[in-house]
N, C-alpha and C positions, 0 to 999 in steps of 0.2 A: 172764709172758711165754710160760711152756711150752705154758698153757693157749690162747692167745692163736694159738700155732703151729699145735699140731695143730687148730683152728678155721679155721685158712686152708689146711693140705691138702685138710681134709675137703670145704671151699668150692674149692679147685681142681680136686679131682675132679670133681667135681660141675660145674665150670664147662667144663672141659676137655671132658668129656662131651656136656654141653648143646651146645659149640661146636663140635665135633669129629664131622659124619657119618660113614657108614660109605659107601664107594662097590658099589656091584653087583660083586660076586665078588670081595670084595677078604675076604680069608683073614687069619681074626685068632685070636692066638696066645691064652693062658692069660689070661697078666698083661693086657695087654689085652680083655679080654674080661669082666675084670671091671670096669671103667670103663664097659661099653656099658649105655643105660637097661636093656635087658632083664634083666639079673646086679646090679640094684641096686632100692634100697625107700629110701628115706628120710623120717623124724619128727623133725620138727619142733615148735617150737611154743615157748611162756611156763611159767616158774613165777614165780605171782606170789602175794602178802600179801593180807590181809583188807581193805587198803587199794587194793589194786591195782595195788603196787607192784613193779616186778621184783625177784626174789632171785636176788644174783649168787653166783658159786661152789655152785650148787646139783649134785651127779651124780647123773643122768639115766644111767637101763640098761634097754636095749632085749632082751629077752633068747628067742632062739628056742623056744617050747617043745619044737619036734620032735628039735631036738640039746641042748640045753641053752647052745649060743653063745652067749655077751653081746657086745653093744656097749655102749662109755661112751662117753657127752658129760657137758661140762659148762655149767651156765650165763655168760650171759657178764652183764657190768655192768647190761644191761637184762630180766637176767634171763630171753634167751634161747637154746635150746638148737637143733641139728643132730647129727643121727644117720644116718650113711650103713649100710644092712646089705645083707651079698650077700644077693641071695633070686632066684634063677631062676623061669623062668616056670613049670619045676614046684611052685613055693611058693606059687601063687595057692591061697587059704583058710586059711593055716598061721595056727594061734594064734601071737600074739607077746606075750609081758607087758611090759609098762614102767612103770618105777618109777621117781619119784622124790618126795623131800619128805614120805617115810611116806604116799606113797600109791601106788597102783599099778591096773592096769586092763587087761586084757585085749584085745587087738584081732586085727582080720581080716585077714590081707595083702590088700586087693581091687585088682586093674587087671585090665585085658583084657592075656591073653596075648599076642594078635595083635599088640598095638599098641608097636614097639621103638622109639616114635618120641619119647610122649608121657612126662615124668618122673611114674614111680610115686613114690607116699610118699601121708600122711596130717598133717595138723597135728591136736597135742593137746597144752590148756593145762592147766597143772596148778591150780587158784585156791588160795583157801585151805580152800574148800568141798571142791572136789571134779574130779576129771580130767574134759577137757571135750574129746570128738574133734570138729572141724568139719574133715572130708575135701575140703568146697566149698571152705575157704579156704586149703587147700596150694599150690597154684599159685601163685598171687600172693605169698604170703608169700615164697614160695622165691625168686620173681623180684627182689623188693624184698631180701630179704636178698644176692642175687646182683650187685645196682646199686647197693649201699652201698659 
């Protein structure tokens, strides 16, 4: 159930977010400020089996390379995972490793800076082969796990 909890802050942040503009001149503090798309990255995505099946209870760590910060997620029953990390828009390029399941893989922070509007992140599945980023299919996934 703990795991289960901190799985739906991290989806209400995130949702709060999505649902929550910012109006023209309107002055926002710390704590919020990190809720806005611009001060956030989120990775998503599967660990799944040879079979291709989800592995639940799996930890997934997102981990910055330029500070050393980790984030953890864990898997959920279907074997998938959500990772919210600060990253400002001066993070655009910043290596990020992510591990999990004895594998691990290197990636890019990429959005457009300009853009405070659209949700940054990347989905990446773990298989049994091998980490597999598809960046196209973040969007959707995130909406789909947001209307579940």
């Amino acid at each position: 159930m703990r795991r289960r909890g901190a799985a739906l802050l991290a989806l209400g942040l995130v949702a709060v977010a999505l649902l929550t503009p910012l109006g023209p001149g309107r002055i926002v503090g710390h704590a919020e400020a990190e809720h806005q798309v611009s001060y956030r990255y989120v990775v998503l995505g599967y660990v799944t089996d040879a079979q291709n099946r989800g592995r639940p209870g799996v930890q997934v760590e997102l981990r910055r390379e330029k500070t050393g910060f980790s984030y953890l997620g864990e898997t959920d029953a279907e074997g998938f995972y959500l990772i919210v990390a600060r990253l400002g828009d001066e993070s655009l390029g910043e290596a990020l490793q992510l591990r999990a399941a004895n594998q691990a893989m290197t990636l890019t922070a990429r959005f457009d800076p300009a853009d405070h509007a659209t949700e940054r992140g990347t989905r990446v599945d773990f298989t049994a082969r091998q980490p597999v980023e598809s960046p196209t299919a973040f969007a959707v996934t995130l909406k789909r796990y947001l209307t579940q």
